[in-house]
C-alpha positions as CSV (number, residue, x, y, z in Angstrom):
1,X,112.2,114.4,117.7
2,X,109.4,116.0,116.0
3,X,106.4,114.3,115.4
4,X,104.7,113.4,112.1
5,X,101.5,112.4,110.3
6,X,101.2,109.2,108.1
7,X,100.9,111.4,104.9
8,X,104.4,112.3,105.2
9,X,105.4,108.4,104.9
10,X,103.3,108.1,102.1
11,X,104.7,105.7,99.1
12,X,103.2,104.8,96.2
13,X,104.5,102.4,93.4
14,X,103.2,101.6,90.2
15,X,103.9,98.9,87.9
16,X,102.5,96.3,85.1
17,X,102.4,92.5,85.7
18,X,105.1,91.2,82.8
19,X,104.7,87.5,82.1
20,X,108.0,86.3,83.8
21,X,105.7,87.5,87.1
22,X,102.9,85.5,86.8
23,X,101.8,81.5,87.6
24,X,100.6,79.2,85.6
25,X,97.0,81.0,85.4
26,X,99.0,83.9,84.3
27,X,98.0,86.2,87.6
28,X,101.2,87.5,89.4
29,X,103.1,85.4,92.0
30,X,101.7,86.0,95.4
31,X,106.1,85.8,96.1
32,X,106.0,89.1,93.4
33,X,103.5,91.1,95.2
34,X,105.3,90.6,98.8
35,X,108.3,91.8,97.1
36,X,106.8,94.7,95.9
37,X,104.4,95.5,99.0
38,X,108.1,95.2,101.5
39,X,109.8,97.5,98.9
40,X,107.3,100.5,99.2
41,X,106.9,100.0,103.5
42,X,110.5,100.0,103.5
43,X,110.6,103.3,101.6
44,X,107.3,104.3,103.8
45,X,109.2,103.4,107.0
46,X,112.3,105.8,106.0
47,X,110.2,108.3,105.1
48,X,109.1,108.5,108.6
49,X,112.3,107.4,110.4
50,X,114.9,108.7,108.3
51,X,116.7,105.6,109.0
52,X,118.3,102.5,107.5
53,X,114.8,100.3,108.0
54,X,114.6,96.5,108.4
55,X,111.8,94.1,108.1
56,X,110.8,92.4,111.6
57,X,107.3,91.1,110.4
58,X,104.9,90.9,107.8
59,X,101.9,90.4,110.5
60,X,99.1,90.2,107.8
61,X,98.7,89.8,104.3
62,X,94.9,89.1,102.4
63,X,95.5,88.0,98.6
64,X,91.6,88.9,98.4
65,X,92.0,89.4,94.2
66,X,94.0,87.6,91.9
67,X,96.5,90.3,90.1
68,X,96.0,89.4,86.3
69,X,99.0,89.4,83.6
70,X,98.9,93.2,82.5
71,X,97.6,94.3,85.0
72,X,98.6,98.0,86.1
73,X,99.5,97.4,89.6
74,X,99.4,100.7,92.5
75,X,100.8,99.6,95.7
76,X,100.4,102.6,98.8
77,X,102.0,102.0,101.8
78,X,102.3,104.6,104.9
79,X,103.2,104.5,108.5
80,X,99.7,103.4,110.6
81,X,101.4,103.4,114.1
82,X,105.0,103.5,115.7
83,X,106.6,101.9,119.0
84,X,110.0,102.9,120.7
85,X,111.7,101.9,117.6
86,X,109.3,99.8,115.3
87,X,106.8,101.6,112.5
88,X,103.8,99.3,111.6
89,X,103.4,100.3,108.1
90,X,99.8,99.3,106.5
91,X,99.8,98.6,102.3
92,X,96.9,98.7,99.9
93,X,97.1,97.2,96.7
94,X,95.1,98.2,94.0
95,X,94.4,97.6,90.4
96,X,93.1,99.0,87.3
97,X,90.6,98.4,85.2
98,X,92.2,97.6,81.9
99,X,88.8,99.3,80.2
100,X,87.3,101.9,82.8
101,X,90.4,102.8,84.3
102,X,88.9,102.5,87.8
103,X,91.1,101.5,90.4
104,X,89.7,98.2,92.4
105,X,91.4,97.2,95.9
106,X,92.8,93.7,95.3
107,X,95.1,93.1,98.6
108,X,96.2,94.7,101.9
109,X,99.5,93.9,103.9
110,X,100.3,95.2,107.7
111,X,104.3,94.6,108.0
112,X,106.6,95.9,110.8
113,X,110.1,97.8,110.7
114,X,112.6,98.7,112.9
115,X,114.9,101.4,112.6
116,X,118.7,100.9,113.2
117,X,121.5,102.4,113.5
118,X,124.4,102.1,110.6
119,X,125.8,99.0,113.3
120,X,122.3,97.2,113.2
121,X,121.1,98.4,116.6
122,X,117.4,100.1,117.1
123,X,116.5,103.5,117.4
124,X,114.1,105.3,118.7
125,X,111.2,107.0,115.8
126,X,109.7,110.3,115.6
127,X,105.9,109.1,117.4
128,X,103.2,109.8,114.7
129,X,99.7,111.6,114.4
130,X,96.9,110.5,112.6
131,X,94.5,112.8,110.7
132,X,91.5,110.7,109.0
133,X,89.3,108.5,110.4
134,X,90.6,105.5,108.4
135,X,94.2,106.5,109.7
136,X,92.9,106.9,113.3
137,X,91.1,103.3,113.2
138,X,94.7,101.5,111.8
139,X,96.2,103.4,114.9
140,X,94.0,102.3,117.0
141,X,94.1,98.9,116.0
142,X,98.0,98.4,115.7
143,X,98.3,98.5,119.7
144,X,95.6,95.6,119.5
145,X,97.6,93.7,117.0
146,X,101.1,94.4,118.8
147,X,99.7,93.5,122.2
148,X,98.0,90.0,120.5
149,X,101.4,89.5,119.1
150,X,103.5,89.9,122.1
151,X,100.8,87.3,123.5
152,X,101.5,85.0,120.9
153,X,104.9,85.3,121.9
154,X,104.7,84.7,125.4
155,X,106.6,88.0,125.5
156,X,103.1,89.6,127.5
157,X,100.6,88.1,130.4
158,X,97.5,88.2,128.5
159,X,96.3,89.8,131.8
160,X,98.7,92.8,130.7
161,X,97.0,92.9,127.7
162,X,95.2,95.9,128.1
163,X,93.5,97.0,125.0
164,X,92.9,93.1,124.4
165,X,90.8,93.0,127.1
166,X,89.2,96.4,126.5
167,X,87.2,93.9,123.3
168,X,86.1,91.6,125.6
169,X,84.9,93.6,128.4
């Protein structure tokens, strides 16, 4: 399996914020922009995997700006890290300026796939390569938030938790 580099996931959706989409202070339903953000990491993680996808986790999601009725809405998602058979797929959402034009980050989103087989079992992913620094860091720190996770879980001593440790030491 040949390896690959996060641009080659790379998935970017735009839309506009329709009133049906929004709450009662007309800013788009936090329920909307999950929907949105899973759609392009699933597309992300197939990219990568060129495999049927699934969701296994949204691990972390920051609704840091309210998404306004209008709004034009750019969502990028791309592969920040994979396991055996998981891809962590990290997602910036971003919005524009209805008068400058100039894109402001409003959210981010950190969700987990696995790849499967056509009967629903996992299989294994091509390993990926970073190339900037910002990709490097999310690599970095996806085997911190896995390990913290498998802690959580009681699936992983916390003594095994190497790169865990590595923060506190």
């Amino acid at each position: 399996m040949q390896a690959k580099t996060p641009s080659d996931s790379i998935t970017i959706l735009t839309d506009m914020v329709l009133p049906g989409e929004t709450n009662p202070l007309n800013n788009l339903f936090g329920g909307e922009l999950l929907a949105r953000m899973d759609r392009a990491a699933s597309i992300a993680a197939r990219r990568h995997s060129r495999r049927i996808c699934v969701t296994a986790s949204v691990n972390n999601v920051a609704f840091n700006k309210s998404i306004p009725l209008g709004s034009v809405v750019t969502i990028e998602a791309k592969v920040s890290r994979t396991f055996r058979t998981s891809l962590e797929i990290f997602i910036d959402v971003w919005i524009e300026d209805r008068e400058s034009g100039e894109k402001i980050k409003a959210n981010e989103a950190i969700y987990t796939f696995v790849a499967v087989d056509e009967t629903g079992r996992p299989v294994e992913v091509p390993v990926i390569i970073p190339e900037t620094e910002l990709e490097k860091s999310r690599y970095d720190a996806a085997l911190r938030r896995k390990q913290l996770s498998l802690v959580l879980a009681g699936k992983l001593a916390p003594s095994e938790a190497t790169e865990l440790k590595a923060l506190f030491i």
